[in-house]
C-alpha positions in Angstrom: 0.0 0.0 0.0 1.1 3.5 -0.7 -0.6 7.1 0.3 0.9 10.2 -1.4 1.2 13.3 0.1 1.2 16.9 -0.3 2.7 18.3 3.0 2.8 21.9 3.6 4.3 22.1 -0.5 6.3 19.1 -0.3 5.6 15.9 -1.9 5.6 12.6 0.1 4.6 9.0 -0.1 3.9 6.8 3.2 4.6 2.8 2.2 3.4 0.1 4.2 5.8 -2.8 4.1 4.9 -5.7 6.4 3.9 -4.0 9.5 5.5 -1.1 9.7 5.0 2.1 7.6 7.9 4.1 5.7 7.3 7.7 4.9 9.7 8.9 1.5 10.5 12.1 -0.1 8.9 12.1 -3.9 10.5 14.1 -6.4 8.5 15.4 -9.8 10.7 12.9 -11.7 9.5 9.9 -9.8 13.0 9.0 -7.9 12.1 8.4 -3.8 14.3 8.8 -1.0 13.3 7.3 2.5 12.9 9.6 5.4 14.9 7.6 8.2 14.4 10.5 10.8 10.6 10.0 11.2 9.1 6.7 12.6 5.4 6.5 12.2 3.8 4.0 15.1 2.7 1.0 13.0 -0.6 1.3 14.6 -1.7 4.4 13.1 -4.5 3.5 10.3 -3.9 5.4 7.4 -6.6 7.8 7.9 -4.9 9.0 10.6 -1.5 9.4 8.5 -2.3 13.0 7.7 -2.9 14.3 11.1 0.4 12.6 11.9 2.2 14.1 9.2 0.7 17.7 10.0 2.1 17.6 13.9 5.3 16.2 12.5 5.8 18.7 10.0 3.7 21.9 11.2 6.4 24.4 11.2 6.7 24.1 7.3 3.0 25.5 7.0 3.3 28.8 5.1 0.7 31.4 3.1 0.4 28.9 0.2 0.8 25.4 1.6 -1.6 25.3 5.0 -2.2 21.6 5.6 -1.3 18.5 4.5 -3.4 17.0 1.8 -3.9 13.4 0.6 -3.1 12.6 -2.9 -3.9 8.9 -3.3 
C-alpha cells in the first residue's frame, strides 16, 4: 500500500511494508528517498497518516501550503 502526500508544499509517499509504515520524499521525476528520521507507530490507520504528518511537519505551514493534503 502506498498514500501520497502533499505536506505543507512538499511531496511525500507513506509505504506500508509488512507491519511497519515508511514515509519517502517524492520528487517530480518519480525517484524516492526514504525519510529515516521519522518513525510512524505502526498502529496508526492510514486515515490518521495525515494528522500525523501535519504535527510532525507543522512548522513548514506557510501562506500557500496550509495543511497536508492526501493525494492517493
Amino acid at each position: 500500500m502506498v498514500i501520497k502526500f502533499n505536506v505543507f508544499g512538499k511531496l511525500m509517499s507513506v509505504h506500508r511494508i509488512e507491519q511497519q509504515w515508511q514515509l519517502f520524499n517524492d520528487s517530480d521525476t518519480g525517484i524516492s528517498s526514504r525519510v529515516y528520521d521519522v518513525v510512524i507507530p505502526p498502529e496508526l490507520t492510514p486515515d490518521e497518516l495525515a494528522g500525523y504528518l501535519d504535527d510532525i511537519y507543522h512548522e513548514y505551514a506557510n501562506d500557500k501550503s496550509t495543511e497536508v493534503i492526501q493525494l492517493t
